[in-house]
C-alpha positions, 0 to 999 in steps of 0.5 A: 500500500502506497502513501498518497499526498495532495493539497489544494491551495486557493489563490484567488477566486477560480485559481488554484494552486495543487500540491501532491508528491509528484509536483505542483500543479495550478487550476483555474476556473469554476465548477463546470470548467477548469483548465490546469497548468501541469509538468505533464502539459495542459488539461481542459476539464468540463463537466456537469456541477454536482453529478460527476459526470465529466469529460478531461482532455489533455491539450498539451503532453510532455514527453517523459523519459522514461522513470523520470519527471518532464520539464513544464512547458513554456507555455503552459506559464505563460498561459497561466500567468495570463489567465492569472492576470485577467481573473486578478483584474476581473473579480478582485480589482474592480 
């Protein structure tokens, strides 16, 4: 039997920042959608709230040697960083 660790830390609204023992991760979105930023490329996920019925897409995929970790794509911070910045000056700075 293995350990398993995972936090999720909430930034701001709609953006997450997800802690487990294989690296961090950050999520934004709401209940229905989310995008997540990851060392193993982008996923998209959407879904209906409350049934957990939901459809996960992998958009970008790092290809990883093999037994080891691959490096997190250029875009997927630059991607963050953008949506991270248009969440800030949507919903916290008015």
């Amino acid at each position: 039997m293995g350990f398993r660790f995972r936090k999720r830390i909430k930034i701001a609204p709609g953006i997450r920042l997800n802690l487990s023992k294989s690296g961090t991760s950050l999520s934004v979105g709401k209940p229905g959608a989310t995008f997540n930023f990851g060392s193993r490329g982008e996923r998209i996920t959407t879904g209906v709230p409350g049934t957990g019925i939901s459809y996960s897409k992998q958009l970008g995929h790092v290809h990883l040697p093999k037994g080891g970790r691959g490096k997190p794509m250029f875009l997927s911070y630059v991607l963050a960083v953008l949506l991270i910045a248009w969440v800030l000056v949507r919903f916290v700075i008015h």
